[in-house]
Every structure is written in C-alpha cells, then in structure tokens.
N, C-alpha and C positions, 0 to 999 in steps of 0.2 A: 440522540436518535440513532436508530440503527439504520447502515446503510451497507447495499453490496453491489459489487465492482464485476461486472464481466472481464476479464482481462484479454489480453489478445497477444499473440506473439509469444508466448510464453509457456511453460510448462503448468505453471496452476491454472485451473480452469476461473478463480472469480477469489476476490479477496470480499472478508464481513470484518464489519469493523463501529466502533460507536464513536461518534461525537459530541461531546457536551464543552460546550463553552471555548470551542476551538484548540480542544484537548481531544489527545486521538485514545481511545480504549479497547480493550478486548477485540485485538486485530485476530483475522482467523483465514491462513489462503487456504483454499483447497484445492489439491494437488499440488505440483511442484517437489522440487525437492526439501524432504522433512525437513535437515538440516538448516539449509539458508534461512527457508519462512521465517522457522520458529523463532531465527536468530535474529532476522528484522523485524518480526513480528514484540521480539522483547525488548530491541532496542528503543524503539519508537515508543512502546506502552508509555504514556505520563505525558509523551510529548506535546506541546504544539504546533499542530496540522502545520502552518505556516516554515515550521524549523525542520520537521520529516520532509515535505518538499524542496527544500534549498538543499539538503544532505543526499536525496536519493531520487530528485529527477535528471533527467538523460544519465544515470549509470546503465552500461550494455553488459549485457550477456551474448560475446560469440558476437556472429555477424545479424543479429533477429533485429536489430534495430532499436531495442524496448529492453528491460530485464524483469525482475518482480518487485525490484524498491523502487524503478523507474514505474510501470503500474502501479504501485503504492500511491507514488508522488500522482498520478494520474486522477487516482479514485480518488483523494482528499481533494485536490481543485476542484474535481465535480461535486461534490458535496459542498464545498462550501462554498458555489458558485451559486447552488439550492439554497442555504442557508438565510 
C-alpha cells in the first residue's frame, strides 16, 4: 500500500513510500537534499520497516531536533500503527 508522510522540521516537504508485508519500497522525499534522500531512500529499499526504524529514528540534523531518516523512522511507525 502506498503511503505519504508530511514531514516536519525538515528540508523535504513529505516522504512516499510502499509497504507490503512490512517491507519498505519505492521510498520517494520530496525536497530535501537530492544527495542524502536518494541515499536513504536506496538504503532502506528491500528493507524491513521494523530494521529502517531502529537504524534511523532519533538521528539529528543541526539543532531541528528531527532529520529526514529520523521522519523516515517517523512515517513507517505511522503506517504500520494503520496497518
């Protein structure tokens, strides 16, 4: 199922992303910096949601409080809190 993330604190405005079988897929931020995203966005592809959470919630960016693998870790709880 596809699911999207408003993010907050952040440079990307919202991450999209699929979940099937508590496997994360076709992650996609928009905004942010190109660089990072794509690089969290590829690391994570295959993963499961469960193991992207433990890796990249409370990583910070600067003093924001949040980063964009820390919203990662965000939008996948919320999805699978729906699930």
């Amino acid at each position: 199922m596809r699911h999207t993330y408003k993010t907050k604190n952040t440079c990307s405005r919202s991450i999209e992303f699929d979940l099937e079988d508590g496997i994360v897929r076709n992650i996609k931020f928009n905004g942010g910096c190109m660089g990072n995203t794509q690089g969290i966005a590829a690391l994570a592809e295959g993963m499961k949601a469960e193991d992207v959470i433990k890796k990249c919630k409370n990583v910070q960016c600067g003093f924001r409080g949040t980063s964009c693998p820390d919203q990662l870790a965000l939008a996948l709880e919320t999805a699978l809190e729906r699930s």
